[in-house]
C-alpha positions as CSV (number, residue, x, y, z in Angstrom):
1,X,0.0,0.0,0.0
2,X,1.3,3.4,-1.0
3,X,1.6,5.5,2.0
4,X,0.6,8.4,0.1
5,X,-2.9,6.6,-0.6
6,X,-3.2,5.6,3.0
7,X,-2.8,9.1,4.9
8,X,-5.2,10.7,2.2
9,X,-8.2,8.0,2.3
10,X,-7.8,8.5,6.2
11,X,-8.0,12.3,5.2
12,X,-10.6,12.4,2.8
13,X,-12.8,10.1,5.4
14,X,-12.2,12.1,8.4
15,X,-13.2,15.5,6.5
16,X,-16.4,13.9,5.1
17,X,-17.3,12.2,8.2
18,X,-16.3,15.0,10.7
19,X,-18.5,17.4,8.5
20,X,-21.5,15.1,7.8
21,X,-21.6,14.4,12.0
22,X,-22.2,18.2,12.3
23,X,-25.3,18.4,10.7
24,X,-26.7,14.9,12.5
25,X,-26.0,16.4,16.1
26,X,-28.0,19.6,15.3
27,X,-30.6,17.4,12.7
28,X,-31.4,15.1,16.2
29,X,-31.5,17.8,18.5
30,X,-33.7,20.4,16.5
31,X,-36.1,17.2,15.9
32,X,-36.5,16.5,19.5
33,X,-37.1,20.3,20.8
34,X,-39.6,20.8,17.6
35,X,-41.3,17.6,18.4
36,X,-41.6,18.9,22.5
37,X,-43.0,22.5,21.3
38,X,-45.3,20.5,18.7
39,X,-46.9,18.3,21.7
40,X,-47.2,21.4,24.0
41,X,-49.4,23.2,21.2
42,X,-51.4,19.9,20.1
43,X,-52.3,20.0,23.7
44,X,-53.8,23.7,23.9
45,X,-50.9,25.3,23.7
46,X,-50.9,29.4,22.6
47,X,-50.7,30.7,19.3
48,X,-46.9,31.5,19.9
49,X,-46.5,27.9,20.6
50,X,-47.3,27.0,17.2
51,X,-45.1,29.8,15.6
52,X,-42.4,28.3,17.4
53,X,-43.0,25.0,15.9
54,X,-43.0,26.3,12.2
55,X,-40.3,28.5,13.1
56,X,-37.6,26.0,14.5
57,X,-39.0,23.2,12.3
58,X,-38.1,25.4,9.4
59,X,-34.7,25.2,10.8
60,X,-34.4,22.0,11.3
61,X,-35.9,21.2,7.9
62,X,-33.6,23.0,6.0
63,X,-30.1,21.4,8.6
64,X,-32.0,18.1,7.8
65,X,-32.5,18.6,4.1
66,X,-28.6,19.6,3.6
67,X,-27.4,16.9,5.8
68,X,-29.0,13.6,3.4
69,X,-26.9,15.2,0.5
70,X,-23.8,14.8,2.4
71,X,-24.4,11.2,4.1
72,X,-25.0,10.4,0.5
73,X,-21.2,11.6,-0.1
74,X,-19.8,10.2,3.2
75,X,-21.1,6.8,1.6
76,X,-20.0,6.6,-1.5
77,X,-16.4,7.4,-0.6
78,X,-16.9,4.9,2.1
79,X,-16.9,2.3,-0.7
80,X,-15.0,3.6,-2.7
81,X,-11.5,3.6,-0.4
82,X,-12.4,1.1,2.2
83,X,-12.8,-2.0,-0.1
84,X,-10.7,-3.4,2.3
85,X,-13.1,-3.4,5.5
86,X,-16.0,-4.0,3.5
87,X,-14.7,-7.1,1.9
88,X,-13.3,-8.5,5.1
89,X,-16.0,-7.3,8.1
90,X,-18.6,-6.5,5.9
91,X,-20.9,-9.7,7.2
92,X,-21.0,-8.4,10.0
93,X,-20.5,-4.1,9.0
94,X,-23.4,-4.8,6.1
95,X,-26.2,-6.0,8.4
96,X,-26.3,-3.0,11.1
97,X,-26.1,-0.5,7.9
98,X,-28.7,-2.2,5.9
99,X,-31.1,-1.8,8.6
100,X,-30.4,1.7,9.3
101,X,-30.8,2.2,5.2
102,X,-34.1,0.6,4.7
103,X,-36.2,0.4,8.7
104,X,-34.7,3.9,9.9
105,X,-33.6,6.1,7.3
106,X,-36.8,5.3,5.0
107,X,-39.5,5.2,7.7
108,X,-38.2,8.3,8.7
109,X,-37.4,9.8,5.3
110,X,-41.3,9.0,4.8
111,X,-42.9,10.6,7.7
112,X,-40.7,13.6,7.8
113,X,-42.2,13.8,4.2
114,X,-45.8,13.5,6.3
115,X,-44.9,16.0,8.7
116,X,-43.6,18.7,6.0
117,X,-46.8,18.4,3.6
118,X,-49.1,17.6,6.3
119,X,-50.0,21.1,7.9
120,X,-53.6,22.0,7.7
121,X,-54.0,18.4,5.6
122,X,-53.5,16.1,8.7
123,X,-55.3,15.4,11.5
124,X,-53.2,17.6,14.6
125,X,-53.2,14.4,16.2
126,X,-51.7,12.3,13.3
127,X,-49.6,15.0,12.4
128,X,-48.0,15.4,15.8
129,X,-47.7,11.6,15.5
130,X,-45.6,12.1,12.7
131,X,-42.7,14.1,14.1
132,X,-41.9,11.8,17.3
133,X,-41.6,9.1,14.5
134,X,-39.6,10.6,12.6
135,X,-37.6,11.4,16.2
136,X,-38.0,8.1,17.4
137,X,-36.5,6.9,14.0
138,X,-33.5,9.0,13.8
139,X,-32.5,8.3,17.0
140,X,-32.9,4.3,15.7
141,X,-30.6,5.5,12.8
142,X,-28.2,6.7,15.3
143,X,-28.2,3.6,16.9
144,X,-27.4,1.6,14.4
145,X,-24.5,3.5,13.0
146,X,-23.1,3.2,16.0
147,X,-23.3,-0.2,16.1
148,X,-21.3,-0.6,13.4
149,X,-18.7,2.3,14.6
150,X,-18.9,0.4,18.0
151,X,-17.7,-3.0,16.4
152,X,-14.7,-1.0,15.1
153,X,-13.8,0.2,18.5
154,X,-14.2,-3.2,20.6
155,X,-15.2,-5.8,18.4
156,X,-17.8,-8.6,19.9
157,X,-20.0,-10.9,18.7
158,X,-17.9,-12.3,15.9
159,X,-16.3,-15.6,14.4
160,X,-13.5,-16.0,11.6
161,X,-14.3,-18.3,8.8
162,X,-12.1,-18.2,6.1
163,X,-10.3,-15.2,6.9
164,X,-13.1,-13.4,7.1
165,X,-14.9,-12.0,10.1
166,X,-18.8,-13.2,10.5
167,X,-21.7,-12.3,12.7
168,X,-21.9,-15.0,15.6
169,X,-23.9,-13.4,18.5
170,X,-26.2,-10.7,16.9
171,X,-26.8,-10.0,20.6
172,X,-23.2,-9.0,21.8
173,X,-23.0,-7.1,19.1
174,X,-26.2,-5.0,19.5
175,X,-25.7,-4.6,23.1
176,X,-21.4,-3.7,22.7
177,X,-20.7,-1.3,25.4
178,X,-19.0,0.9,23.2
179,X,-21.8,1.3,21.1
180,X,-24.5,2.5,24.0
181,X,-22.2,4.4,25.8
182,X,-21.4,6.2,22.7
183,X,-25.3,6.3,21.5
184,X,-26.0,8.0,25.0
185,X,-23.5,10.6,24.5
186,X,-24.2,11.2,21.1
187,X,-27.7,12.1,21.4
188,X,-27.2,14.1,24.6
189,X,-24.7,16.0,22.5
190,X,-26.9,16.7,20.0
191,X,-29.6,18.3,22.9
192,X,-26.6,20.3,23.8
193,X,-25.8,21.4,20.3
194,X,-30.0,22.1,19.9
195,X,-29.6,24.2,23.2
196,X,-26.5,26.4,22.4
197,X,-28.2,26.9,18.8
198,X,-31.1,28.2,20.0
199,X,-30.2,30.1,22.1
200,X,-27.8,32.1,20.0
201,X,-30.2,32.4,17.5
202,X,-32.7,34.2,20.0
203,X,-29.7,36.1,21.2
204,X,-29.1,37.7,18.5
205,X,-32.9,38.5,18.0
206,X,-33.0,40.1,21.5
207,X,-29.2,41.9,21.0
208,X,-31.2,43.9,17.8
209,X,-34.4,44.8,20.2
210,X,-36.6,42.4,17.9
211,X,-40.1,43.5,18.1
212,X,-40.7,39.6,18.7
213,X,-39.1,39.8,22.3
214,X,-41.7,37.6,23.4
215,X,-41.2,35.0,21.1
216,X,-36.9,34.7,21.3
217,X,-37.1,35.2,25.1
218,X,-38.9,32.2,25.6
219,X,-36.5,30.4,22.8
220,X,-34.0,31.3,24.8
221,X,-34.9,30.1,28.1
222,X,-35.8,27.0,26.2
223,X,-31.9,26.9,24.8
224,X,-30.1,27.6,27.8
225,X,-32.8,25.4,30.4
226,X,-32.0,22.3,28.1
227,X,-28.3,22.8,27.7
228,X,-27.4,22.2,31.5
229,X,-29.1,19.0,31.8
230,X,-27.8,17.9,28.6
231,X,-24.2,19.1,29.3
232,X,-24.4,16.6,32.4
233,X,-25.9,14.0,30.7
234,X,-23.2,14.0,27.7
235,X,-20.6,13.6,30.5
236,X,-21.6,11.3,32.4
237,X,-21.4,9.2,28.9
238,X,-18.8,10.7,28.4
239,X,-16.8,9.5,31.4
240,X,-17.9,6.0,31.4
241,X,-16.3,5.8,28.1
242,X,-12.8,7.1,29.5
243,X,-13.4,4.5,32.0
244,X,-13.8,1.6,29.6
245,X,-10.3,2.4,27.6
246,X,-8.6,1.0,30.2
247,X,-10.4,-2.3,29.1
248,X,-10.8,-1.9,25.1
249,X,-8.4,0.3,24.4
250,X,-5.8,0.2,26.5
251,X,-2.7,1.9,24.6
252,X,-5.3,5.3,23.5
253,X,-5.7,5.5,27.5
254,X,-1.7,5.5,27.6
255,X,-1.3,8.0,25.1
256,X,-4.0,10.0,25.8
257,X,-2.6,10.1,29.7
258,X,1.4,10.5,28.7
259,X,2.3,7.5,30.3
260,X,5.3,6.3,29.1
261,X,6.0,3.4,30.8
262,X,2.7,2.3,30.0
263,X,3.0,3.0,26.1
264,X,6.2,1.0,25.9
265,X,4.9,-2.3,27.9
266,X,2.1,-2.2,25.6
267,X,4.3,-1.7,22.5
268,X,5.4,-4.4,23.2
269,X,3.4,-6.8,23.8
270,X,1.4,-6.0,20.7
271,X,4.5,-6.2,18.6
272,X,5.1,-10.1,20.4
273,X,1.0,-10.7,19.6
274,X,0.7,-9.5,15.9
275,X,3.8,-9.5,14.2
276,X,6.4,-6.4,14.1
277,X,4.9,-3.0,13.6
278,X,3.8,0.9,15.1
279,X,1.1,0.3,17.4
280,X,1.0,3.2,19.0
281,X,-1.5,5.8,17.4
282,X,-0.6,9.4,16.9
283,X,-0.2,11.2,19.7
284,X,-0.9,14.8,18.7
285,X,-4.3,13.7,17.2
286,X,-5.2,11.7,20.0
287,X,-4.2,14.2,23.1
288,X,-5.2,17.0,20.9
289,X,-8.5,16.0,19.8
290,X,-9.0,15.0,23.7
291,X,-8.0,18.6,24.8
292,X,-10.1,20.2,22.7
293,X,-13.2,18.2,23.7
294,X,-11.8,18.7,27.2
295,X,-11.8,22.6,27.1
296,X,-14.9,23.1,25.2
297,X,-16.8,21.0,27.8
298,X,-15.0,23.7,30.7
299,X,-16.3,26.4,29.0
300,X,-19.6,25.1,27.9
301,X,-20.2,23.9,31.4
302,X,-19.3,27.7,32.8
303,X,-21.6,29.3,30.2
304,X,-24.6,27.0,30.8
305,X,-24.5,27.1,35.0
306,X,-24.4,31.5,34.8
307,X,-27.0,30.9,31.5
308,X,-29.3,29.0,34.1
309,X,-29.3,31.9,37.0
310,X,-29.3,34.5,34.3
311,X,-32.4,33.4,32.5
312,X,-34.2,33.3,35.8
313,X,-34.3,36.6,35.7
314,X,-36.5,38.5,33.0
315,X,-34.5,41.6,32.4
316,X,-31.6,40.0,32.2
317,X,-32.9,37.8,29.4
318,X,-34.6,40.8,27.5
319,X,-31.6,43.2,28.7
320,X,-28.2,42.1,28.9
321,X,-26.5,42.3,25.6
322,X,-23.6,41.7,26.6
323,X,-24.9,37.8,27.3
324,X,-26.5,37.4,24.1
325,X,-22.9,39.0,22.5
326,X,-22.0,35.8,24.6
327,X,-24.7,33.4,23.9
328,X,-24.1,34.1,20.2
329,X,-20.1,33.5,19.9
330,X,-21.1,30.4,21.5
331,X,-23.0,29.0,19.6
332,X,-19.9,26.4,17.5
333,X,-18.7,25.0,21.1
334,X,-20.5,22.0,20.7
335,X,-19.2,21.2,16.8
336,X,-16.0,21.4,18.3
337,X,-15.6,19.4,21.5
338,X,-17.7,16.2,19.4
339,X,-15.2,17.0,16.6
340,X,-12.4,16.7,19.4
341,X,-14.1,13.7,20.4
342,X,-14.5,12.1,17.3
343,X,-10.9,12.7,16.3
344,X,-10.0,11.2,19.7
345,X,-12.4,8.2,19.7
346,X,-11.1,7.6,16.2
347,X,-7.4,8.4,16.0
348,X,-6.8,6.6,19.1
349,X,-7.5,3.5,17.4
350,X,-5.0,3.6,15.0
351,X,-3.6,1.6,13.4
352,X,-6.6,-0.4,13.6
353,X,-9.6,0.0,11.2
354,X,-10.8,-2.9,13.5
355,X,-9.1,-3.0,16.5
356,X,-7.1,-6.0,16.7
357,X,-8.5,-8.0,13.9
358,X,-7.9,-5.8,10.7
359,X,-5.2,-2.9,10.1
360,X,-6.4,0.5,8.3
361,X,-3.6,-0.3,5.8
362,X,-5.0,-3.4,5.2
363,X,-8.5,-2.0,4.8
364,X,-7.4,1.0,2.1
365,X,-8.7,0.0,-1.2
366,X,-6.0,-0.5,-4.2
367,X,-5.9,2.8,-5.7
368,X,-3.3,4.9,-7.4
369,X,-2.1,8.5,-5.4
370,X,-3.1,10.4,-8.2
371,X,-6.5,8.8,-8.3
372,X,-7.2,9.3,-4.1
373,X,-5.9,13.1,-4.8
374,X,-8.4,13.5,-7.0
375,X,-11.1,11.9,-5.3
376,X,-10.3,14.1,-2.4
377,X,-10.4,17.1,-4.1
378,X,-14.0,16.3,-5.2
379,X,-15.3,14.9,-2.1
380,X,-13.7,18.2,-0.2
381,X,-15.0,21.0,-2.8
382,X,-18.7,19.1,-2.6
383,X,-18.5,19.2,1.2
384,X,-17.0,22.8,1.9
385,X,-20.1,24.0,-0.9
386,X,-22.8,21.8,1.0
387,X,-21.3,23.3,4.8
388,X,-21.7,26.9,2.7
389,X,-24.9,26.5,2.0
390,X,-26.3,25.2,4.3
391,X,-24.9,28.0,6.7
392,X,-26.2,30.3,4.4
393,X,-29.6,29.1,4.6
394,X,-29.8,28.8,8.1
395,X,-28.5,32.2,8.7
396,X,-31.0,33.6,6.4
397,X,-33.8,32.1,8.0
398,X,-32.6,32.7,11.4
399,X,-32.4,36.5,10.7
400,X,-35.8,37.0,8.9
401,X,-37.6,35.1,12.1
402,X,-40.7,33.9,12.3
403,X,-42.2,35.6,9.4
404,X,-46.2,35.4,8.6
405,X,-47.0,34.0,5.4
406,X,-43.4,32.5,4.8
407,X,-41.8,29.2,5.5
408,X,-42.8,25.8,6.8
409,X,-46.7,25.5,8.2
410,X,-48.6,28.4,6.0
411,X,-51.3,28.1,5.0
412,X,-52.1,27.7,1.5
413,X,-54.9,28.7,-0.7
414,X,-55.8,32.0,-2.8
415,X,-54.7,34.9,-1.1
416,X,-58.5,36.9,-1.1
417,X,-59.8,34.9,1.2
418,X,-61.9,33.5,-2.0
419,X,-62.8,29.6,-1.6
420,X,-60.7,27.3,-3.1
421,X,-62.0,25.9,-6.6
422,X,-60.3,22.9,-5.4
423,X,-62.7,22.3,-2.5
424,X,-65.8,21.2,-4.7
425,X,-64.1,18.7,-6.8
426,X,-64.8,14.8,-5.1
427,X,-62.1,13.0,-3.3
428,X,-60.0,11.1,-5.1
429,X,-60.4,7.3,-4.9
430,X,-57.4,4.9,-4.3
């Protein structure tokens, strides 16, 4: 294998699946709050109540729309430059992705479709029905990706046959301890990224003196009441997963804690199990991506305990602009510590694809340099233009606010008020 082709396949796949993860954690997130405010106006909730739905649901429509078209991308240059780990643990790889494909990503594909064209067409019952499937589905789609990122990381449930790895205990590996403590700290993540979001939108609504004060107040308290609990929630998973290194990953836990001695003994004895070789995984990468997870969970945690006593107070939620100048350059901390985590979980690994079963230079499909530069160019260019738009549309939507008329939820029909011609015609027959 030509190093060359190596270090850019690891490139090009942490740059596609660093970016795609981004818009998941704020996709899960904005789909549970929506889905909360939906249920609260269903159930007699105010007027405001449903502005806030079509309001944030717009949002997360639009982070949700953007974020298919770059899983898409993620996949294909999965297969394209890991022929290696799909030919050899792609038994057991295959099965958890296949059902995320066609039970989670379809089912909730199709009622997310439901819950876009329903307004004003649905039952409010059916249609509120729709979003917490669409929730309770991509939280299953979560799942089962990180079943198959959990086999990387401790691999369980398996048996060799041929050279090839096969699914023996479907169990073990659906119930792998690095794939629930991870799926826990994902999805409080993603509350925490929902949180900071919101609330630096409505900060910046409330920083211009937005005639809807009422409206981004109340968003805010929202953002900043569900980032604490979620902050504690994502480190409490976050800590049982440092605990378990010691266990599954023993020589990231070294690295990541400088301990020399430690690092050496284990060198060792990996080189005596497998066969001369590096063993020992990058240790800029993986202290460095730990740090920075680290330090944005210090500041994260400061920001959301004052944000908690702050928004108990009603001036200070309508009045202190220098908080919202706050809330607002706050609002990327969570991208950065799960980048920092991801880059830790997954660089520690190294130089397992599998870890201890199947090298990532074993797993790099047979490609020339020039070939992988060019497919890294692509893949890049497509993902910086899909991160640009998507920012684009956001911060335009963000900025008009919850506009009458416009956006997800209007109502349609001719704008005199005249009936609908379209009313009088019988219903159609299937």
């Amino acid at each position: 294998m030509h190093q060359d082709v190596l270090d850019l396949a690891r490139l090009q796949f942490a740059l596609t699946a660093g970016g795609h993860f981004l818009f998941v954690a704020l996709t899960l997130g904005l789909a549970t709050v929506v889905a909360v405010l939906q249920t609260k106006a269903t159930f007699g909730g105010t007027p405001l109540d449903a502005r806030m739905v079509r309001f944030w649901g717009q949002l997360y429509v639009i982070n949700y729309a953007v974020g298919i078209v770059t899983g898409l991308v993620m996949e294909f240059q999965f297969g394209m430059a890991w022929s290696g780990l799909t030919h050899e643990a792609g038994n057991i790889l295959g099965a958890s992705l296949a059902v995320e494909t066609i039970v989670a990503f379809f089912v909730e594909s199709t009622f997310f479709g439901l819950w876009i064209f329903g307004w004003h067409r649905l039952d409010r019952w059916a249609h509120l029905a729709a979003i917490w499937v669409v929730v309770l589905t991509a939280y299953l789609s979560a799942y089962w990706i990180l079943v198959s990122n959990g086999f990387l990381n401790h691999p369980v449930g398996y048996a060799s046959e041929g050279g090839e790895l096969v699914l023996d205990d479907p169990v073990a590996v659906l119930t792998n301890p690095s794939a629930l403590l991870a799926f826990g700290h994902v999805l409080a993540g993603s509350l925490l990224t929902a949180g900071f979001f919101m609330a630096g939108v409505s900060a910046y609504h409330l920083f211009r003196r937005s005639p809807e004060w009422e409206f981004f107040g109340r968003s805010l308290r929202i953002g900043v009441f569900l980032s604490a609990p979620a902050l504690m929630v994502t480190a409490v998973f976050g800590g049982l997963q440092f605990a378990s290194l010691a266990t599954f990953q023993p020589m990231k836990s070294a690295v990541f804690g400088a301990r020399t001695a430690d690092v050496a003994r284990l060198q060792a004895e990996l080189s005596a199990r497998f066969g001369p070789g590096d063993y020992v995984p990058s240790e800029a990468w993986t202290r460095g991506g730990g740090l920075l997870m680290l330090i944005s969970f210090a500041l994260m945690m400061y920001l959301c305990f004052a944000g908690v006593v702050l928004a108990c107070f009603r001036k200070t939620v309508f009045r202190f602009r220098l908080w919202h100048v706050v809330l607002m350059a706050a609002v990327p901390l969570p991208g950065l510590a799960m980048i920092g985590g991801w880059v830790f979980r997954e660089s520690g690994r190294q130089p397992w694809v599998v870890y201890g079963l199947l090298r990532t230079k074993d797993a790099v499909s047979d490609l020339s340099p020039g070939t992988m530069r060019l497919s890294l160019t692509v893949f890049t260019t497509l993902f910086v233009l899909l991160a640009v738009l998507n920012a684009w549309l956001l911060t335009r939507h963000a900025r008009r606010g919850p506009v009458e008329g416009i956006g997800l939820g209007q109502k349609e029909g001719p704008a005199s008020g005249a009936p609908d011609p379209a009313d009088a015609l019988p219903a159609p027959r299937y």
